[in-house]
Phi, psi and omega in degrees: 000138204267150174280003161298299180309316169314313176319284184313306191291013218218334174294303205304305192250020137294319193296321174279318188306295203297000185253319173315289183327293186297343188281309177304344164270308176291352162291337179273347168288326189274288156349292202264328169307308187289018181259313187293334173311296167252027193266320170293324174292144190298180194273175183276150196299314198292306172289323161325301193297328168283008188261324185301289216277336155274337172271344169324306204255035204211342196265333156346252167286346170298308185283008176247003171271331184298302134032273211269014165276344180284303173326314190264014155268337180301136166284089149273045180249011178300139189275327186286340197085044151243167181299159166264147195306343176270338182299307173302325228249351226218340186288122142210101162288053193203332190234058167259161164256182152349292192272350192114337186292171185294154163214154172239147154274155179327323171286358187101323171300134178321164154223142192239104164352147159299302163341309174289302192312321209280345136323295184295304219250325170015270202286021136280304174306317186286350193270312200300310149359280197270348165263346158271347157295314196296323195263338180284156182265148195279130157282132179272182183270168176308114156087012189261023166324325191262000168271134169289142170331278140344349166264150175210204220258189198262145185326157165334276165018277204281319166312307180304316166294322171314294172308310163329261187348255217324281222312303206294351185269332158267359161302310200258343159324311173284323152276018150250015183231315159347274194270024143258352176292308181299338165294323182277338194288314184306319184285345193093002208283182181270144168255325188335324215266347191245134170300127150321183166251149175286000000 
């Protein structure tokens, strides 16, 4: 082999390294924007609305258990059942906490938990809810101005493994861009010229 010819070949596969490196950086690009893309979309309304509507129903049994701590702090030890007058003066099963205790707002005035109404008030509150989520415009994603108002990304479930797949495709991109780097070194070629990965 003529040293033109050595000449060439030793161009040709700089020339090939350097097209392998970029097809394989841009595939890790395109990967991680449809990763950042789709790690950024809301959840779809319907599972929003079902998360709402379990915690709703989650409020529940916390207020008939708070409930009945509260009660049995009541003097009812009255012959007749009836309260005693600081027990009436002092009922409000409505400005309870957790544990049952009373609660005031900064001014002194009951204050009524989200918990206790969404306890109580439930099977009125979620339909009333849930049709104002379903009428309302949907949040979009961060830097999304140009998307309808409705799209958003695919359930949780199914994002997550979607995204496992991207980590895991740009995970083997970067050690494919590694050990072509470590190929041209091993070989003599110059690597300066090839980009790490981002």
């Amino acid at each position: 082999m003529s040293i033109t010819e050595l000449l060439r070949s030793v161009t040709g596969a700089r020339q090939t390294l350097h097209e392998q490196f970029n097809e394989l950086r841009q595939q890790e690009q395109r990967l991680k924007r449809e990763r950042e893309t789709l790690a950024a979309m809301p959840r779809p309304r319907e599972e929003v609305i079902a998360t709402i509507e379990s915690l709703l129903r989650s409020n529940r049994p916390k207020y008939v258990n708070a409930l009945s701590r509260y009660v049995r702090r009541l003097d009812l030890r009255n012959p007749a059942g009836e309260m005693s007058p600081d027990a009436r003066a002092s009922f409000n099963p409505l400005a309870i906490d957790e544990a049952g205790a009373r609660t005031r707002n900064a001014v002194g005035n009951d204050d009524i938990p989200m918990f206790v109404l969404t306890g109580l008030l439930e099977d009125s509150i979620r339909p009333a809810l849930r049709q104002a989520l379903e009428d309302m415009s949907y949040p979009q994603a961060p830097g999304a101005e140009a998307r309808p108002a409705d799209e958003c990304g695919p359930p949780m479930a199914e994002r997550q493994r979607r995204l496992e797949e991207l980590d895991e495709e740009i995970k083997r991109i970067d050690k494919e861009l590694a050990e072509l780097r470590r190929q041209a070194s091993a070989a003599g070629l110059d690597t300066s010229k090839l980009q790490m990965p981002l």
